[in-house]
Backbone as a chain_set.jsonl record, in Angstrom:
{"seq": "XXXXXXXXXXXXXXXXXXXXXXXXXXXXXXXXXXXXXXXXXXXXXXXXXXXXXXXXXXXXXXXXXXXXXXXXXXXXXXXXXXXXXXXXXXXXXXXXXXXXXXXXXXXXXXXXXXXXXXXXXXXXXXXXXXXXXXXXXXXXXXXXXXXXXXXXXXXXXXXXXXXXXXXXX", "coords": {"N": [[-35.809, -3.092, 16.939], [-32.482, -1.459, 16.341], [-31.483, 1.386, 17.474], [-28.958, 3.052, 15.249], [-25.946, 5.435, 15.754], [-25.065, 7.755, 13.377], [-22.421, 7.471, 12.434], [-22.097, 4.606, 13.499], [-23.616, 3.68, 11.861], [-22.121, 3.718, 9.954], [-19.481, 3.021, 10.077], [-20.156, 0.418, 10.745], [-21.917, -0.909, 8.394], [-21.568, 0.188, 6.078], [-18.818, 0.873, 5.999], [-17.702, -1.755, 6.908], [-18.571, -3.23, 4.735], [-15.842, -2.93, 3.08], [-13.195, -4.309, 2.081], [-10.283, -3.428, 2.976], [-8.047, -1.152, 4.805], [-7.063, 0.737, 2.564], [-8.896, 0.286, 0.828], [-11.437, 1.986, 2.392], [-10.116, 4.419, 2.673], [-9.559, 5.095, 0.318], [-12.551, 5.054, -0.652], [-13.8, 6.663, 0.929], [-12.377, 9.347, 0.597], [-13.121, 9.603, -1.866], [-15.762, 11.032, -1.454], [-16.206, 13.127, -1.204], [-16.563, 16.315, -1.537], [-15.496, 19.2, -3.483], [-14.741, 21.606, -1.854], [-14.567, 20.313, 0.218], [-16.739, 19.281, 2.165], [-18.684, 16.066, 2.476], [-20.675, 14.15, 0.097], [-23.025, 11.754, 0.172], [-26.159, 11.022, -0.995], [-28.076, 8.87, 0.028], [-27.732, 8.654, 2.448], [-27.354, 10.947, 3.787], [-30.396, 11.587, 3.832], [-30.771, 9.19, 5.496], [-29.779, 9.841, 7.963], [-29.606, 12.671, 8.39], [-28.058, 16.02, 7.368], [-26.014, 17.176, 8.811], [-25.493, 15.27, 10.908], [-24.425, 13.134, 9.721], [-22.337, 14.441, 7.663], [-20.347, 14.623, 10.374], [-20.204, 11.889, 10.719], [-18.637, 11.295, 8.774], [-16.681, 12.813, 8.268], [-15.523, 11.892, 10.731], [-15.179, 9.123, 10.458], [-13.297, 9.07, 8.355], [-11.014, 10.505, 9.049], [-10.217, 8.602, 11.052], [-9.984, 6.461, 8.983], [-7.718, 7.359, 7.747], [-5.777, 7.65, 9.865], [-5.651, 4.808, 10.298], [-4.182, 3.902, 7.852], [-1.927, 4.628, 8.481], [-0.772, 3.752, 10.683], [-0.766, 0.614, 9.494], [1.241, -1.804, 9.1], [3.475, -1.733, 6.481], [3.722, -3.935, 4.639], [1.836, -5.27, 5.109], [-0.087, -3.27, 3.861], [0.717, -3.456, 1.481], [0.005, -5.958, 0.3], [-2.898, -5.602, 0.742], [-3.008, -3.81, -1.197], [-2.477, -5.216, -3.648], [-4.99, -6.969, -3.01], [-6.758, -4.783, -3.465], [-6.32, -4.056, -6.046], [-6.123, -6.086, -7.502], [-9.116, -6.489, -7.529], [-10.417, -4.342, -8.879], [-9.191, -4.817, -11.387], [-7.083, -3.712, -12.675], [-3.512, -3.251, -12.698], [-1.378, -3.801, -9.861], [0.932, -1.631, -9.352], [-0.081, 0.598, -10.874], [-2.678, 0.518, -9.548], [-1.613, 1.92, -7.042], [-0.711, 4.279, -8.203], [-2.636, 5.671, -9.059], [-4.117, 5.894, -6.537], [-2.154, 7.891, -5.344], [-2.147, 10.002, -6.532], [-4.711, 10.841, -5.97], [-7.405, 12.577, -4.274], [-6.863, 12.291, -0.973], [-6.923, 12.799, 1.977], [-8.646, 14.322, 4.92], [-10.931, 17.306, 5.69], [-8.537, 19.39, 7.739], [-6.583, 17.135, 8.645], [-4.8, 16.79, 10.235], [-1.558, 17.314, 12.0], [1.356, 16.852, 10.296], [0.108, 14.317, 8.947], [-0.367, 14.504, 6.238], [1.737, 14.592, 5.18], [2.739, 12.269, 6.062], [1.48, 10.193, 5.02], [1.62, 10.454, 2.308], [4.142, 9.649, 1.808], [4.207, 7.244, 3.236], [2.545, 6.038, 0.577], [4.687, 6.3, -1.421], [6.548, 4.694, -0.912], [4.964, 2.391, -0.748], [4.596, 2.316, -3.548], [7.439, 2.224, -4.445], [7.815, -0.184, -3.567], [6.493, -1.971, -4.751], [6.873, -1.355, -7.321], [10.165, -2.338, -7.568], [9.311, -4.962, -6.332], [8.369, -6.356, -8.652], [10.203, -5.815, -10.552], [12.083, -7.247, -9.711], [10.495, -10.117, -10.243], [10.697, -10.801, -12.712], [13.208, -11.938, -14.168], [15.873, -10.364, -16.166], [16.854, -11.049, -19.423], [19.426, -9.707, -20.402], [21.065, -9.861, -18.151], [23.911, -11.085, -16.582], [25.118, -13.535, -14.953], [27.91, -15.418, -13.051], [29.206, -17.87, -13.674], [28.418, -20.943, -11.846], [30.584, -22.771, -10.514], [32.256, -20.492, -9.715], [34.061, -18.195, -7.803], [32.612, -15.35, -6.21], [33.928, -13.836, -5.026], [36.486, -11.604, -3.957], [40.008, -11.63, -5.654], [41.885, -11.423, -3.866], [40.501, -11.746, -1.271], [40.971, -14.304, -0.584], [43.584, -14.921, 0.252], [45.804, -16.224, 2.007], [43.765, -18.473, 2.85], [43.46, -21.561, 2.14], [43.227, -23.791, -0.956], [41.512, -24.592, -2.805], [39.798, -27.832, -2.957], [41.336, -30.329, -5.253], [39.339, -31.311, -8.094], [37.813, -34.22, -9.981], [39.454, -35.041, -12.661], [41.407, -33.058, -12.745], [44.477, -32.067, -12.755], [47.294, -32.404, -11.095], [49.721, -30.218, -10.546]], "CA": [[-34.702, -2.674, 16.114], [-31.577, -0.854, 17.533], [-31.047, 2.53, 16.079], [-27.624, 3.234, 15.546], [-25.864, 6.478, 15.397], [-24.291, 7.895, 12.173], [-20.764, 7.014, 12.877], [-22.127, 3.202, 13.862], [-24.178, 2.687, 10.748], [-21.27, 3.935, 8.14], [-18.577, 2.161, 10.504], [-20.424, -1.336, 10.61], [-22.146, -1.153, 7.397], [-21.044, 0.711, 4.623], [-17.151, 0.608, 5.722], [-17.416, -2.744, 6.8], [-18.087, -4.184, 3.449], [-14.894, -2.742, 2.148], [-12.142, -5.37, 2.771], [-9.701, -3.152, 3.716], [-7.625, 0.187, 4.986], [-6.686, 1.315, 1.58], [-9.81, 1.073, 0.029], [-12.151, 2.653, 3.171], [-9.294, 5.333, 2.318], [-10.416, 5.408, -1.467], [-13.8, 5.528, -0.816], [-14.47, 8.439, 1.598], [-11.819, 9.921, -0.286], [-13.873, 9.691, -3.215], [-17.326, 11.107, -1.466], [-15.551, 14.629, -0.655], [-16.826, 17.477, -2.723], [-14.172, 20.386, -4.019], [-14.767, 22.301, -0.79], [-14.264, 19.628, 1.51], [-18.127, 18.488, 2.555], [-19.329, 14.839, 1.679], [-21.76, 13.895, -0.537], [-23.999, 10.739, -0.389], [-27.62, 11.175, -0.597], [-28.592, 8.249, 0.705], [-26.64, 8.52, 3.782], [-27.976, 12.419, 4.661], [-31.395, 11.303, 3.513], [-31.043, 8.661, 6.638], [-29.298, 10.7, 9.199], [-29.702, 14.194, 8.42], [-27.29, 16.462, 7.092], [-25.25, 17.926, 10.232], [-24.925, 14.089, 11.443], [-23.986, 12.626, 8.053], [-21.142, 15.325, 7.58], [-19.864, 14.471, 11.295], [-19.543, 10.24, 10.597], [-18.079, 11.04, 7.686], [-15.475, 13.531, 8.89], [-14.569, 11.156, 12.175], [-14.664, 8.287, 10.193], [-12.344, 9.648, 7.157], [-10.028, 10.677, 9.888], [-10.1, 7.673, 11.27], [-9.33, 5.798, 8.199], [-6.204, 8.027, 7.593], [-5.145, 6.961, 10.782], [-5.321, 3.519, 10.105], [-3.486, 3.656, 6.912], [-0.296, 4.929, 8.937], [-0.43, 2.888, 11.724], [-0.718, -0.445, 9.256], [2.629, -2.017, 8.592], [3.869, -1.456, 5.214], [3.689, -5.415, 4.57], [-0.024, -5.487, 4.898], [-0.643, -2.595, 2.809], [1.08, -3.881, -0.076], [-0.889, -6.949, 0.337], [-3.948, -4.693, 0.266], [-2.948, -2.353, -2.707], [-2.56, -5.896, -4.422], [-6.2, -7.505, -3.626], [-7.858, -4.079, -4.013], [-5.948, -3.893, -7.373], [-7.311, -7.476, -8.866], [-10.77, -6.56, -7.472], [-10.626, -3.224, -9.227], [-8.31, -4.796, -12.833], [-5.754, -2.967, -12.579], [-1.971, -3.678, -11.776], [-1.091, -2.869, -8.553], [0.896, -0.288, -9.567], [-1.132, 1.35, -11.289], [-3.432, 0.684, -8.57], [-0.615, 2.759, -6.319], [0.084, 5.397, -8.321], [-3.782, 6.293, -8.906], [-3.959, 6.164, -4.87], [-1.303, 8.684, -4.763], [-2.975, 11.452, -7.309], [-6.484, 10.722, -5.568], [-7.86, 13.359, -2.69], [-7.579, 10.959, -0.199], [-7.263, 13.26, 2.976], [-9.446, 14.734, 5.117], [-10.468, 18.798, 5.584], [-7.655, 19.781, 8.929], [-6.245, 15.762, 8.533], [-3.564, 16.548, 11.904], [0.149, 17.582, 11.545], [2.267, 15.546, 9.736], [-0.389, 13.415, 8.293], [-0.281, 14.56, 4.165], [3.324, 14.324, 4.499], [3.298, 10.978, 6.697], [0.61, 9.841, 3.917], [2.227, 10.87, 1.024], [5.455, 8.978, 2.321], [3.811, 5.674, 3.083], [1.83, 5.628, -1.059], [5.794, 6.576, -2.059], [6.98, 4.063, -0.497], [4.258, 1.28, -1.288], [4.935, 2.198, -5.006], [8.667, 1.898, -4.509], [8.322, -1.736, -2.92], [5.29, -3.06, -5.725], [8.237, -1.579, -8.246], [11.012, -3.661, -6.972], [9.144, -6.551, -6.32], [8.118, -6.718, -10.071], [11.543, -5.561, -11.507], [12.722, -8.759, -9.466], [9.559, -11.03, -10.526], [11.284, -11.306, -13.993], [14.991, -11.795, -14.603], [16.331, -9.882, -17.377], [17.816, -11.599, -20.074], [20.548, -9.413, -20.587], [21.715, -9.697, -17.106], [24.907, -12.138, -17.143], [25.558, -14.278, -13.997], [28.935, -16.07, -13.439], [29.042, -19.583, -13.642], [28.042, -21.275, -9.956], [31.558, -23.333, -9.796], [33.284, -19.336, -9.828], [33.51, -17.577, -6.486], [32.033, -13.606, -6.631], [34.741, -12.669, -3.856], [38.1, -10.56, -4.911], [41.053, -13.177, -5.606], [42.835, -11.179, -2.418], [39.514, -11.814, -0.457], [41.43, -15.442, -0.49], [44.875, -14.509, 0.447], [45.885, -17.133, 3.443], [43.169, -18.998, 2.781], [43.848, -22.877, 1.416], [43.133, -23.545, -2.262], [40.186, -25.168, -3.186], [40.11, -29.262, -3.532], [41.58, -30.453, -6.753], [38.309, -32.299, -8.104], [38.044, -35.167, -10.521], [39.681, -34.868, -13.911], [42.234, -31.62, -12.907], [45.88, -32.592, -13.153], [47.685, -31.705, -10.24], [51.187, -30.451, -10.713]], "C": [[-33.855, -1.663, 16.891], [-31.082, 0.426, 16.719], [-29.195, 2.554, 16.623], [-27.515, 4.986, 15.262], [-25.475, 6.483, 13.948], [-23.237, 7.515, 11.716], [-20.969, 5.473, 12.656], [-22.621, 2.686, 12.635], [-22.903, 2.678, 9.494], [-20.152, 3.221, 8.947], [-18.721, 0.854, 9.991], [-20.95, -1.303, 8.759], [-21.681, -0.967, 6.04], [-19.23, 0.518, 4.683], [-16.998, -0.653, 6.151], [-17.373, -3.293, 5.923], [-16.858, -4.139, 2.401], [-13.719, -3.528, 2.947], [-10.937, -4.711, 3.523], [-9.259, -1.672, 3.743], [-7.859, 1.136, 3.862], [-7.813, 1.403, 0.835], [-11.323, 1.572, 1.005], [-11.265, 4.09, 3.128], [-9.679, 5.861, 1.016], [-11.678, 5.682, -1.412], [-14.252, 6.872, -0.138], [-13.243, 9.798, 0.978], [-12.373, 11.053, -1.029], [-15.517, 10.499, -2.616], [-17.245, 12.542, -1.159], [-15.92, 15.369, -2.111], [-15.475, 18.222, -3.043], [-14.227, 21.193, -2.809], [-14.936, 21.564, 0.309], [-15.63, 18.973, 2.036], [-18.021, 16.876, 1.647], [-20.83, 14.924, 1.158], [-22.405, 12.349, -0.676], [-25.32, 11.096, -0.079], [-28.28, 10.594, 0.548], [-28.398, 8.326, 2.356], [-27.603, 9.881, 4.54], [-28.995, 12.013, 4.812], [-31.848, 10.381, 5.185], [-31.07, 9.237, 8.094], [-29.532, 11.922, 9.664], [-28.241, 14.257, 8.301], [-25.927, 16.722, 7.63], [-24.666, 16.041, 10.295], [-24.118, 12.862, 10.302], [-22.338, 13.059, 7.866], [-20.18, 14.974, 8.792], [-19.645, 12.707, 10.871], [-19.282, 10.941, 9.817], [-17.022, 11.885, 7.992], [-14.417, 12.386, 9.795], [-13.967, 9.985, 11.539], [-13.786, 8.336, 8.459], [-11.021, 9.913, 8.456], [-9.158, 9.389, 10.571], [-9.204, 6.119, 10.392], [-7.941, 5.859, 7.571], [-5.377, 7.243, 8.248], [-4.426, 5.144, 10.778], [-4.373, 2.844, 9.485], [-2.17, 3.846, 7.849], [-0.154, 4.322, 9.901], [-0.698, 1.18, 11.129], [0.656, -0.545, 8.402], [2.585, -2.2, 6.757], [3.854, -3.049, 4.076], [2.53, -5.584, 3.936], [-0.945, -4.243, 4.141], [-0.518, -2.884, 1.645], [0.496, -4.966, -0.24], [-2.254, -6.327, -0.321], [-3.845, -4.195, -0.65], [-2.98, -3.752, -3.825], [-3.869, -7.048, -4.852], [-6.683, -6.393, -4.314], [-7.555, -4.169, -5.758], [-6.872, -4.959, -8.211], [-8.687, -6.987, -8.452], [-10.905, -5.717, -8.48], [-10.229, -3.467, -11.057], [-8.096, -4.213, -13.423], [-4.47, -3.898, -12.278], [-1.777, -3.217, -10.652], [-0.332, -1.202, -8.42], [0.209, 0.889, -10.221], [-2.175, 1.722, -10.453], [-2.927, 2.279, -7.701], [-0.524, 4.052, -6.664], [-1.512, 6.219, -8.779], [-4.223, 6.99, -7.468], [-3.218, 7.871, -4.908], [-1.726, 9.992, -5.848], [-4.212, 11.92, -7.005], [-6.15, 11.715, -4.333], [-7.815, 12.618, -1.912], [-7.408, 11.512, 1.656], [-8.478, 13.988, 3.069], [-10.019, 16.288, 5.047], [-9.703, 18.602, 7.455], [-7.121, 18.15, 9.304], [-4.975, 15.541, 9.904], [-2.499, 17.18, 10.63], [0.639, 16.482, 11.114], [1.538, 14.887, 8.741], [-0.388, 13.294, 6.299], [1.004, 14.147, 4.262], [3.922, 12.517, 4.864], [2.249, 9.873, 5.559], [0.977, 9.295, 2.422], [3.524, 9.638, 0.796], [5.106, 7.317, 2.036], [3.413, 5.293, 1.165], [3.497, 5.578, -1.704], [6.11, 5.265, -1.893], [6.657, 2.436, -0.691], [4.683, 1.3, -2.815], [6.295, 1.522, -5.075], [8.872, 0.44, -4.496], [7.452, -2.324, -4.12], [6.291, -2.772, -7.153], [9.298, -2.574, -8.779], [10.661, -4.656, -6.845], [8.607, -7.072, -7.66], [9.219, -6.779, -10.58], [12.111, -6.958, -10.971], [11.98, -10.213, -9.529], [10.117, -11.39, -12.021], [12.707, -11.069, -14.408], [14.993, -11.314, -15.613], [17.051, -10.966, -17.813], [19.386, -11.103, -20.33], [21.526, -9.274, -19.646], [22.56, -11.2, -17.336], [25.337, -12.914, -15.82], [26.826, -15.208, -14.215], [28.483, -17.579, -13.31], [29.063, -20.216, -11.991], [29.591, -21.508, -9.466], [32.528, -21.762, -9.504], [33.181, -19.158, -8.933], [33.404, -16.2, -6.751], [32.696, -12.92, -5.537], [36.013, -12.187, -4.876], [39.098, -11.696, -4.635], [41.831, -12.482, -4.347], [41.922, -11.503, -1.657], [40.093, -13.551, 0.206], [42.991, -15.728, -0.317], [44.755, -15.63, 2.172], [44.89, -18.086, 3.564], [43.519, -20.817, 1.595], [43.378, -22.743, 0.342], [41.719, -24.446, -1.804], [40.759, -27.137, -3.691], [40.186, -29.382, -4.966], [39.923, -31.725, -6.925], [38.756, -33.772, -9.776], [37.932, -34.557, -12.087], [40.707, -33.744, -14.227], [43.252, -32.378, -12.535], [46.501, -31.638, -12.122], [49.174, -31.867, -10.381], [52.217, -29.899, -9.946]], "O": [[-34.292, -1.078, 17.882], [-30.474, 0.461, 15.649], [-28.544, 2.283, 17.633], [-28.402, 5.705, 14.803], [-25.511, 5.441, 13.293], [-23.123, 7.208, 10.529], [-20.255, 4.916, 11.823], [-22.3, 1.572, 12.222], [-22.779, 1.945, 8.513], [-19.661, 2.482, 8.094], [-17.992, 0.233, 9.216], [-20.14, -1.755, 7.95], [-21.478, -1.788, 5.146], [-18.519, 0.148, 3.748], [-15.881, -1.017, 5.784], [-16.391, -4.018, 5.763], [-16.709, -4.81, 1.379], [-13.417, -3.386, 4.132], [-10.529, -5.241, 4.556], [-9.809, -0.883, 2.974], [-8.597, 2.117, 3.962], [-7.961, 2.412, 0.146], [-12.365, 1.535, 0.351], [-11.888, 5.01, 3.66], [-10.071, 7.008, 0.803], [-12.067, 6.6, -2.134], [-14.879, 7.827, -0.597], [-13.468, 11.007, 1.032], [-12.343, 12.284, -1.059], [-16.425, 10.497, -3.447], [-18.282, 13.129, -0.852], [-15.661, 15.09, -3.282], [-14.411, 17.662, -2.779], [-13.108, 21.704, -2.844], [-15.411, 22.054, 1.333], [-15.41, 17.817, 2.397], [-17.479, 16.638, 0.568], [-21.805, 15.523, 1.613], [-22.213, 11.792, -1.757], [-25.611, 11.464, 1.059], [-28.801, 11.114, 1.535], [-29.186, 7.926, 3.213], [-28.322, 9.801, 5.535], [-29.174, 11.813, 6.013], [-32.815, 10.676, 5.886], [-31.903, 9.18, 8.998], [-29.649, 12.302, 10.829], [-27.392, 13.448, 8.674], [-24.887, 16.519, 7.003], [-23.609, 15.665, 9.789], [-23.34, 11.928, 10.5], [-21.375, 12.294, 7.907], [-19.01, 14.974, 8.41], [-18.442, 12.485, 10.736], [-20.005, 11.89, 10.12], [-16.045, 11.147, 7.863], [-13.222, 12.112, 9.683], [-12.799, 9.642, 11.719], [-13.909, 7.443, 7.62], [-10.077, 9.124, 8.412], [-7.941, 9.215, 10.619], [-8.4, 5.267, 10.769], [-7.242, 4.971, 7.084], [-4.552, 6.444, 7.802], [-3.367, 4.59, 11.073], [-3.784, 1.827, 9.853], [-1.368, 2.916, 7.777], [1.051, 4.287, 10.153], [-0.845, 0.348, 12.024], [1.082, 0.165, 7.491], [1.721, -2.735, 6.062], [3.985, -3.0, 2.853], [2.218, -5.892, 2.786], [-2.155, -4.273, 3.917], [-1.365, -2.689, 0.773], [0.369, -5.065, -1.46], [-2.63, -6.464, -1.485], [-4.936, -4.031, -1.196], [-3.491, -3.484, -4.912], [-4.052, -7.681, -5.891], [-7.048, -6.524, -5.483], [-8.457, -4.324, -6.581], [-7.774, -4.868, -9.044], [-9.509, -7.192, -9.345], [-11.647, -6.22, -9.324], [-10.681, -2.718, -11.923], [-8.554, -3.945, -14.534], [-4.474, -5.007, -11.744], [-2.063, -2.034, -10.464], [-0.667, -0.169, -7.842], [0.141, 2.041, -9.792], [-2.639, 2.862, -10.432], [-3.538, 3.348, -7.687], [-0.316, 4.945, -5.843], [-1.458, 7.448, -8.81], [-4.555, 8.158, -7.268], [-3.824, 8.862, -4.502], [-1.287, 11.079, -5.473], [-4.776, 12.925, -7.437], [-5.137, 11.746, -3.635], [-8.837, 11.934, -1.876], [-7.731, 10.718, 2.538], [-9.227, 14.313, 2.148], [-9.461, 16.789, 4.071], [-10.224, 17.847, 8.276], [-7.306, 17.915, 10.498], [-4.47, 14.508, 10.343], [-2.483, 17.392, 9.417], [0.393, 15.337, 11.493], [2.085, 14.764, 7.645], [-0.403, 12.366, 5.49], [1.429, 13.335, 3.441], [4.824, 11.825, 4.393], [2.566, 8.684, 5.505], [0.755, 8.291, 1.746], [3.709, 8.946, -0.205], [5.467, 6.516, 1.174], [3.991, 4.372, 0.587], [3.611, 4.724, -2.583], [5.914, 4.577, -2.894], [7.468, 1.513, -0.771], [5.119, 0.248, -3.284], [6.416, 0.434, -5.637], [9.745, -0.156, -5.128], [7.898, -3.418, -4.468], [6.5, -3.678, -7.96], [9.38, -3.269, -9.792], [11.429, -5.57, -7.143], [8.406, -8.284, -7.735], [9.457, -7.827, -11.181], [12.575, -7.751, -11.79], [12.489, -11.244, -9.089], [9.811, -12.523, -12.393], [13.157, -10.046, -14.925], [14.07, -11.691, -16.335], [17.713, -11.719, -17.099], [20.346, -11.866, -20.437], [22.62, -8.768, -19.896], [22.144, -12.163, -17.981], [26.542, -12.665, -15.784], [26.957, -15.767, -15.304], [27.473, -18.115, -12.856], [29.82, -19.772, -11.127], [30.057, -20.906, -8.498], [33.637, -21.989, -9.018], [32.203, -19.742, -8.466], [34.179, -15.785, -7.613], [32.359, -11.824, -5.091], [36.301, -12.373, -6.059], [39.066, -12.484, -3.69], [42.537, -13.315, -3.779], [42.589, -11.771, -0.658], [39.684, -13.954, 1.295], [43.503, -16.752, -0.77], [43.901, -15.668, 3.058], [45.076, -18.753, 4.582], [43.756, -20.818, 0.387], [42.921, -21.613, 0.169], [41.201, -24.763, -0.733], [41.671, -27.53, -4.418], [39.453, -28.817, -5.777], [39.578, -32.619, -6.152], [39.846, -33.985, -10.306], [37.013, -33.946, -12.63], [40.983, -33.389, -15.373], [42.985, -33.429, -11.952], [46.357, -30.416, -12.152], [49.823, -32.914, -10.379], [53.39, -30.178, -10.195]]}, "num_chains": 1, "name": "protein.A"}
């Protein structure tokens, strides 16, 4: 048998089974006490304390990282399986994300604010792409044969073919 370190067993095992960025982001998140230490039993229980606290630091850091260096595309993808796994809406999903602890303790410069930015930003787009998943009824579109330019936008421009049934005088 091949021992692994601390880092290798919560890398491959425990954060491998989570499908993706956003929720290896939610979970070590979620394992952070009020003063910044992690808490799983099982985990210290294997490793010891000291080495436990260290994977779980590097690889929380790590997972930060990830989140901001994955295109904004493939997160919203993500925020929308973790969501059905979890049943939830995505937004809802999103906007839980963005009230959750989900940095680390000393997370780098920039990172809460470059963090913060990206969850804004995912909300904004899972928004929009709902508000435009259902047409309003009360929205009024012109009729197709109309054109939606300005009648000077057609200044020098030929008329339009007379079609069948218009009386040309």
């Amino acid at each position: 048998m091949t021992l692994k370190s601390a880092f290798e067993d919560l890398s491959q095992n425990t954060l491998g089974a989570l499908a993706d960025c956003l929720k290896r982001l939610e979970y070590l998140g979620g394992l952070r006490k009020l003063r910044g230490g992690y808490w799983h039993w099982g985990f210290s229980k294997l490793h010891g304390e000291a080495a436990a606290r260290k994977a779980f630091r590097e690889a929380h850091r790590a997972a930060v990282s990830e989140v901001l260096c994955t295109p904004l595309r493939t997160l919203l993808q993500n925020a929308e399986s973790s969501s059905n796994n979890a049943g939830v809406d995505p937004e809802g999903y999103l906007e839980n994300l963005g009230k959750a602890e989900l940095l680390p303790d000393d997370p780098g410069a920039g990172s809460a604010r470059h963090l913060n930015s990206v969850l804004h930003a995912l909300l904004g787009l899972e928004r929009n792409r709902k508000s435009n998943a259902t047409p309003r009824a009360s929205t009024q579109h012109p009729p197709l044969d109309q054109s939606l330019r300005h009648p000077a936008d057609n200044a020098g421009c030929a008329a339009p073919p007379a079609t069948k049934g218009e009386v040309e005088e």
